[in-house]
C-alpha positions in Angstrom: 11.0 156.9 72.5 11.7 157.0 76.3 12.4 159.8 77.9 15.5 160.0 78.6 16.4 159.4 75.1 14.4 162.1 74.3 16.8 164.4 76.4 20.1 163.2 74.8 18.9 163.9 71.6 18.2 167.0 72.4 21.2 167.8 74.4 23.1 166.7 70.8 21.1 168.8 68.7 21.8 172.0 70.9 25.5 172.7 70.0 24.5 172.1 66.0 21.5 174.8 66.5 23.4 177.0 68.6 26.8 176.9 65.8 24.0 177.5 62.9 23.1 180.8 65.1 26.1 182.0 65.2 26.9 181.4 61.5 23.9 184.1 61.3 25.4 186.6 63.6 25.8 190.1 62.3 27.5 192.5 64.2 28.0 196.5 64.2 31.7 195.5 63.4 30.7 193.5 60.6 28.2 196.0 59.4 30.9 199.0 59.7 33.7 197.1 58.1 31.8 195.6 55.2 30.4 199.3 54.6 33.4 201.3 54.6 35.0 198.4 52.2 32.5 199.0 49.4 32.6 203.1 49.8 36.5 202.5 49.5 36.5 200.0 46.6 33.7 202.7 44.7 36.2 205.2 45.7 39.5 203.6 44.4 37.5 202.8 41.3 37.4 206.8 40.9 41.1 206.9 40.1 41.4 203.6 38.4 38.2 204.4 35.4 39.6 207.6 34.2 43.4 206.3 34.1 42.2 203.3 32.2 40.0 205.6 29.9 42.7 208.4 29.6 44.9 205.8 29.0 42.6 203.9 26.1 42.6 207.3 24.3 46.0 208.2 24.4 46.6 205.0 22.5 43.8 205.7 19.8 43.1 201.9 20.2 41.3 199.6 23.3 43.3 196.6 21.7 46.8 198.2 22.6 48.7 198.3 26.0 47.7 200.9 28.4 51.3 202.6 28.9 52.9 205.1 31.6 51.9 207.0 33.6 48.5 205.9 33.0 49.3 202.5 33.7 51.6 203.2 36.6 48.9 204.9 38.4 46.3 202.2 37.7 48.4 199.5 39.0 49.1 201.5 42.3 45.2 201.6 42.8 44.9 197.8 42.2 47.3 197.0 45.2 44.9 198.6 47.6 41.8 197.6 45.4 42.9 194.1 45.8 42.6 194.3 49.4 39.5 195.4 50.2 37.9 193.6 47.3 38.8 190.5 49.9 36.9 192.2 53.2 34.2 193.1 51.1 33.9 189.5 50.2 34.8 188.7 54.0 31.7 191.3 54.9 29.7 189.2 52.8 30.2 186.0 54.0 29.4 187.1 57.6 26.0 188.6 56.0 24.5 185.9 54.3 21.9 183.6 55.8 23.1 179.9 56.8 21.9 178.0 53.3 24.0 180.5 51.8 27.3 179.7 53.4 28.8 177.3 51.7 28.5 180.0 48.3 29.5 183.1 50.0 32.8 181.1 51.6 33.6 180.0 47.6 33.4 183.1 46.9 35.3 184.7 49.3 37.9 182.2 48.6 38.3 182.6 44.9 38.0 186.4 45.3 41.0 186.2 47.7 42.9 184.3 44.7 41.9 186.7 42.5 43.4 189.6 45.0 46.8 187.7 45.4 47.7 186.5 41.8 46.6 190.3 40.8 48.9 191.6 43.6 51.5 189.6 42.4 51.6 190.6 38.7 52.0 194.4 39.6 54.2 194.2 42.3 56.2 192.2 39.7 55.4 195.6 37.1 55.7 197.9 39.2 58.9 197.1 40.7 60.7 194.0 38.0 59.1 195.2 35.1 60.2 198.8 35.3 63.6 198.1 35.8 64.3 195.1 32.8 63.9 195.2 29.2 63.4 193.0 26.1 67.3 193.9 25.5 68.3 192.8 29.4 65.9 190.0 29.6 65.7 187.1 27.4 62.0 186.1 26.6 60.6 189.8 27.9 57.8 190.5 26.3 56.4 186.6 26.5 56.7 187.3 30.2 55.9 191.1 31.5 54.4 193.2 28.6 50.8 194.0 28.2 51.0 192.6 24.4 48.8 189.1 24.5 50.4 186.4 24.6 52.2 186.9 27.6 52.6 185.1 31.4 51.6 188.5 33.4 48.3 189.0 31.0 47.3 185.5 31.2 47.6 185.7 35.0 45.5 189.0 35.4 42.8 187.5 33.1 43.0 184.6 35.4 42.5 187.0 38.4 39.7 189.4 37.0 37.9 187.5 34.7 38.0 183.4 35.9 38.0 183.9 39.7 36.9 187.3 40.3 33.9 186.0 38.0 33.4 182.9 39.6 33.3 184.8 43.0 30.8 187.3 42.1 28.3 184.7 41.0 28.3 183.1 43.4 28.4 186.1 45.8 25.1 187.0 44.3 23.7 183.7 44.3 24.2 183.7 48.5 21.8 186.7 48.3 18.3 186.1 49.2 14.9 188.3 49.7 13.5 191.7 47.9 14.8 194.8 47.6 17.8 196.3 47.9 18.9 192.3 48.2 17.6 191.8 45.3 19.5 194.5 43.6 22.4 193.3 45.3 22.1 190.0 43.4 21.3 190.6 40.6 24.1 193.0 40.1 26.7 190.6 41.3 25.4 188.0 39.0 25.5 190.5 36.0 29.3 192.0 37.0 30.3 188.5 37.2 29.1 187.1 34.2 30.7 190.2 32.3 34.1 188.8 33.9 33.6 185.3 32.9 32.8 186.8 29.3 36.0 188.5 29.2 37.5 185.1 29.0 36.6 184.9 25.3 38.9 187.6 24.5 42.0 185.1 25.4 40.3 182.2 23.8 40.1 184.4 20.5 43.0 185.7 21.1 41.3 189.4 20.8 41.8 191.8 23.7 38.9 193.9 22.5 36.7 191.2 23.7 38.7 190.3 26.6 37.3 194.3 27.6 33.8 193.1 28.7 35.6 191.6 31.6 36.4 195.0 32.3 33.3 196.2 32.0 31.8 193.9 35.0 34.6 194.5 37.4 35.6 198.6 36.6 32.3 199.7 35.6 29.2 197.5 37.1 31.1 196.1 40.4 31.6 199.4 42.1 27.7 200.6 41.7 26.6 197.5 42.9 28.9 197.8 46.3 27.4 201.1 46.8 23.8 199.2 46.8 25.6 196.7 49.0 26.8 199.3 51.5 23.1 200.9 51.4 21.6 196.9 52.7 24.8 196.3 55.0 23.5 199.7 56.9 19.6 199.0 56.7 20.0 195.3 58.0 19.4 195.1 61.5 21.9 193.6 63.9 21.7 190.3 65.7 24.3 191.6 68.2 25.5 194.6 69.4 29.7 194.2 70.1 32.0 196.8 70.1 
């Protein structure tokens, strides 16, 4: 090939590499961010576990609703929860090497589905449902209560279990290398699978099942962020912005 053919290949190929680079970037921001997200998320989980457990033995029974002010306090946590669930996912899209883009964007995009249509239902409780009744509104307990069937548990197990599930995997599958990124995926791809699990529990119509689910995203998710924080610090940065 002549030449000068030569040089326009090249001159095309150098935009491509140079994009791929920056794909690979990882930045103190980035690295500060992502960290301080999966402290907050362990954090939140702090006062979201022992409402949810206080709340499971007030009942006497993990198959009834979770009721005030148990479950007012848990669905307060969520809201922020939701949130940074989303720039912990964010954080871990900037992180992951180029042949792990394409996952770590899914999953930052089903996790951000999970965080709105989670947002949604107890926004709708905490504000809707607290105000109507099954006497003021027709159809209430097919819609707002905690007793399966109904349109606001549907949607959560939606949220937690199919997407937040389906994010984590594949989260963990955009991991890559020994160590502490290892651990990293290994632990997504086990809190995610207990998610997708809890998706039997609607198909059998048995919430007690549906509580795996729970399990992966209350009880495994938050120790593996802390591991993730721990390999978002050690990673060296590719550039140093402000």
């Amino acid at each position: 090939m002549p030449e000068s053919a030569l040089g326009v290949t090249d001159t095309l190929r150098e935009p491509a590499d140079a994009e791929r680079q920056g794909q690979t970037t990882w930045t103190a921001p980035d690295r500060n961010l992502g960290r301080r997200a999966c402290y907050v998320f362990f954090a939140l989980s702090f006062a979201y576990v022992p409402a949810m457990a206080a709340g499971f033995l007030a009942n006497g029974d993990t198959s009834d609703p979770i009721r005030d002010p148990y479950l007012a306090i848990m669905e307060l946590v969520i809201l922020p929860l939701a949130v940074t669930l989303v720039v912990v996912l964010a954080a871990v899209h900037s992180y992951t090497r180029p042949a792990g883009k394409t996952l770590s964007l899914a999953a930052l995009a089903l996790g951000t589905l999970a965080a709105g249509i989670t947002s949604c239902v107890h926004l709708v409780l905490l504000t809707i449902g607290r105000e109507a009744t099954a006497s003021t509104l027709p159809g209430y307990d097919l819609l707002l209560s905690w007793t399966w069937p109904s349109v606001i548990y549907a949607l959560d197990i939606a949220a937690w279990d199919l997407f937040l599930g389906s994010a984590l995997v594949m989260a963990g599958l955009a991991f890559s290398g020994p160590g502490l990124s290892a651990m990293v995926r290994r632990g997504l791809l086990l809190s995610g699978a207990l998610c997708l699990a809890g998706l039997l529990g609607a198909a059998l119509g048995n919430m007690d099942v549906r509580n795996i689910g729970i399990v992966g995203y209350a009880l495994v998710l938050p120790v593996v962020l802390l591991v993730m924080a721990r390999l978002f610090s050690v990673t060296p940065l590719t550039r140093t912005d402000p």
